[in-house]
N, C-alpha and C positions, 0 to 999 in steps of 0.2 A: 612501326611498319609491319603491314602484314608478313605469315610465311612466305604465302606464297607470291608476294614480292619481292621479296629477301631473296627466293630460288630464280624469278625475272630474270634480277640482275645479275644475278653469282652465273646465271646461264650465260648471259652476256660477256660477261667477264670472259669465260671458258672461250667461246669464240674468238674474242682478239685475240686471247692466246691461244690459238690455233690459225690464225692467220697465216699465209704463204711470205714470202717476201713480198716488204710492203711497194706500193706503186711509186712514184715521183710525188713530191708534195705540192703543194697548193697556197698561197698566200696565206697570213690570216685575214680573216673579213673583221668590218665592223661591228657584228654581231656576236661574235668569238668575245670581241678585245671588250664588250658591254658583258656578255656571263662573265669573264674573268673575273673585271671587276665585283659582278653582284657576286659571285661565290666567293669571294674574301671576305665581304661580306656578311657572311653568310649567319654569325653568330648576331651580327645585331637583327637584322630580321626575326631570329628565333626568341631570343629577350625581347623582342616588340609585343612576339606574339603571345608569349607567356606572362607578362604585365597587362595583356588583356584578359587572358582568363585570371590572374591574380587580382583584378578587377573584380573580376565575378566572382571568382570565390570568397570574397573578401561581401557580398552583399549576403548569399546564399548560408556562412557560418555565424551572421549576426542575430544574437537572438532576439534585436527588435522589427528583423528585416520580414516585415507579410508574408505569408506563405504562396500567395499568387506571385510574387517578385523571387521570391525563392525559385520556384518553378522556372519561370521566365530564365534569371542568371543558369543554371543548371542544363536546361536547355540551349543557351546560347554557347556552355563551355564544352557541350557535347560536341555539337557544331563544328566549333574551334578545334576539339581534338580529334577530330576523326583522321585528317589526314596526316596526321602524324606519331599518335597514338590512340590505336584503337582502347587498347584497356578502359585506360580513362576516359573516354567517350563513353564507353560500356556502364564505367559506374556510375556517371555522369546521372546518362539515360536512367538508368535503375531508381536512383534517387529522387530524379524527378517523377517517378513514377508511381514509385512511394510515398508522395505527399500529392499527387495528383489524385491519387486512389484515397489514403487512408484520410487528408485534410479538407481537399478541396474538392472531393467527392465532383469531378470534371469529367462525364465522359469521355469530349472533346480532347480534354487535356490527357485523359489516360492514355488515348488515341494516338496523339503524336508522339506521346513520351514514347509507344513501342515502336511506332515507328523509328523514333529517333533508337531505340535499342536495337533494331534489325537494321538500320546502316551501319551501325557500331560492328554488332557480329558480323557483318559482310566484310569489313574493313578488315576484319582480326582474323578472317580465313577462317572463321566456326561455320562452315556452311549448311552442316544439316542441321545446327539451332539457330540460324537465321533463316533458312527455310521455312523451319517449323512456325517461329514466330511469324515470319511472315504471313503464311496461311491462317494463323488463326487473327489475324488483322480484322476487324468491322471490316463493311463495307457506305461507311461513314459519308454522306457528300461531300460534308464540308473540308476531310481529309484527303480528300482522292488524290489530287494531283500529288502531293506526298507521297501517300501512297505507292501509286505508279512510277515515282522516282526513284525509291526503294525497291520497288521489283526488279526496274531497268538494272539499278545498279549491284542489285545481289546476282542478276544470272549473267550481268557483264560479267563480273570476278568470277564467275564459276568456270564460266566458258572460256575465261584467260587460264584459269587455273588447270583443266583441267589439256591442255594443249589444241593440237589441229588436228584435222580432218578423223576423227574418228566421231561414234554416235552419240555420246555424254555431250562433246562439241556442238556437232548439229543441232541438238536438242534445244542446249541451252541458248544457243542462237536463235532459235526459233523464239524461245521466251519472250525473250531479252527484245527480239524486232516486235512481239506483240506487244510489248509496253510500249516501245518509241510511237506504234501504232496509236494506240490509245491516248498518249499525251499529244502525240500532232492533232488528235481531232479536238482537244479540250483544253489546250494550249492556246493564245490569243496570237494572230500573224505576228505580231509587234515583240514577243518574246523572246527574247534572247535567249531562255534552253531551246525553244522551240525551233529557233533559228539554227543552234547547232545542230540538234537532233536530225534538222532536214539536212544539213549540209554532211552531217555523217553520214548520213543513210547515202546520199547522194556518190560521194566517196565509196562506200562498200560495195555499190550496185556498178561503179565503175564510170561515174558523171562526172569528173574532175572539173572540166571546164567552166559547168554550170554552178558548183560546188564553190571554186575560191572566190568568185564576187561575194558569196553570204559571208564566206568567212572574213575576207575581209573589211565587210562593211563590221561585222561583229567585233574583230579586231579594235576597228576604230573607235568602236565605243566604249570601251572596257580598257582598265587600266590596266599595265603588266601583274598589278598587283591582287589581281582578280584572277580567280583559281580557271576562270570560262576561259580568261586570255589565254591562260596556257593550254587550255583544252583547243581550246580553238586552233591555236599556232601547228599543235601538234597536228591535226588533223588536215590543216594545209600543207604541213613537211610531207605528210605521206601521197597528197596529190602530186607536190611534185617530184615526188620520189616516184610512182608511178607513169609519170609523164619522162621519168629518164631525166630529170633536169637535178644533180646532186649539187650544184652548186644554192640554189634556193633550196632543198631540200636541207642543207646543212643550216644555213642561213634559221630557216622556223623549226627546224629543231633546237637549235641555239636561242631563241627565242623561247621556245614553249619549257624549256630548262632555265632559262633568267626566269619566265613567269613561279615556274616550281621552286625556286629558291625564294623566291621574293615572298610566296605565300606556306613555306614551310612542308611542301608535299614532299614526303619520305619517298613515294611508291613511283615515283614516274618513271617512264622509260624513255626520255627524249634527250637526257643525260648519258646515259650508257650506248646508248642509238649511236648518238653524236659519235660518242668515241670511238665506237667500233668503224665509225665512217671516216675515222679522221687516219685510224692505224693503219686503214686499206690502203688513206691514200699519203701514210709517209708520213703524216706529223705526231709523232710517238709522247712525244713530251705531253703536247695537252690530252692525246690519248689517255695516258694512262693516269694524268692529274685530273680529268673527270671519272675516269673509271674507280679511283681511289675514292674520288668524294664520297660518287654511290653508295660504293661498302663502306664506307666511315658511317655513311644513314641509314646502312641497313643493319649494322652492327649495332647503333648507337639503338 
């Protein structure tokens, strides 16, 4: 987990505990009583996921294993570890980069590998060596939409990192919407980031209405165990959290946290969200048994 994820949520934290006396409680919902479950959960998912990169490291250390399949495993387990450990993402990337360049003499391949190394630094909170790298990126065709997925996602985490409304903020907000820019134009209708991109933009600009039909057609196609479903979830909790309605608000937050457990995301904020919304209104126990998860992942 990145730092400045680590700070997200220990923010969060700080908040319930400073809460007022809490409200009247609330039933628990269907969706509560499903994260329950998946967070007990929670370690087999994590051995899922590390028997797939043991998978790959297991083709990547063999020395009859090609060096283009080496590449390939190396690159898949950078993938796999980003959203829960950057480091290892990091050397992942490096490695594969190392044998892109020194074996398989790949432009292309050299290409992605950094790309794949400047999602890694974004993840791990190195922002002005994921900058750096970034900028010295090609300007490759056949990488581009990588590319631009990587820019999106290093001045998101800048512009998270660095809080609100001051001018670092603005800034990197402005980035960050010229990428989404650029991918909606280069992006096919039919696309699934493209679909959320539009439906967050939508959300930000204040279209709620027009916004949760995307999301939930996207919802529907995509399994909880797919990192989009939780992106997605989340970003419907927060229309209807702007629409005043906390009760589906709580609902796809609950949701978009089963998605984050299901696919091992350390960093999310739809766990601590939750509980901060559950303490306001009276149910303390799951309050602070997801607030603990959190920091048990952000510790861990």
């Amino acid at each position: 987990m990145k730092t400045s994820a680590f700070f997200r949520v220990l923010g969060l934290l700080l908040l319930v505990a400073a809460f007022p006396q809490p409200a009247a409680g609330i039933p628990a919902s269907a969706e509560l009583e499903v994260l329950d479950k998946t967070i007990k959960e929670a370690k087999r998912y994590m051995a899922a996921k590390q028997a797939v990169i043991d998978s790959l490291s297991s083709i990547w250390t063999r020395q009859d294993t090609p060096v283009a399949r080496k590449w390939e495993a190396l690159m898949a387990a950078s993938e796999q570890y980003c959203t829960f450990n950057a480091d290892s993402a990091l050397r992942c990337s490096e490695a594969a980069l190392a044998i892109s360049e020194n074996s398989l003499k790949d432009n292309e391949k050299n290409e992605r590998s950094r790309i794949a190394m400047v999602n890694a630094l974004s993840a791990s909170g190195l922002f002005v060596a994921a900058e750096s790298a970034f900028k010295n990126l090609s300007r490759m065709e056949s990488t581009r939409v990588a590319r631009l997925k990587a820019g999106r996602q290093l001045y998101s985490y800048m512009a998270g990192y660095v809080g609100t409304s001051n001018r670092f903020e603005e800034e990197y907000r402005r980035r960050y919407r010229a990428y989404d820019d650029s991918l909606l134009a280069v992006l096919p209708a039919t696309d699934n980031s493209r679909q959320f991109i539009s439906a967050e933009r939508l959300i930000a600009d204040g279209h709620y209405s027009e916004a949760k039909p995307i999301l939930d057609f996207l919802m529907k196609s995509l399994s909880p165990n797919e990192n989009l479903y939780g992106m997605a979830a989340y970003q419907m909790a927060e229309a209807f959290l702007h629409e005043g309605n906390q009760e589906d608000y709580a609902a796809f937050l609950a949701k978009a946290a089963e998605s984050d457990v299901k696919t091992c995301v350390s960093e999310g904020l739809a766990l601590p969200k939750l509980a901060q919304l559950l303490y306001s209104r009276g149910d303390l126990d799951a309050a602070f048994r997801y607030i603990n998860f959190s920091l048990d992942n952000a510790v861990a």
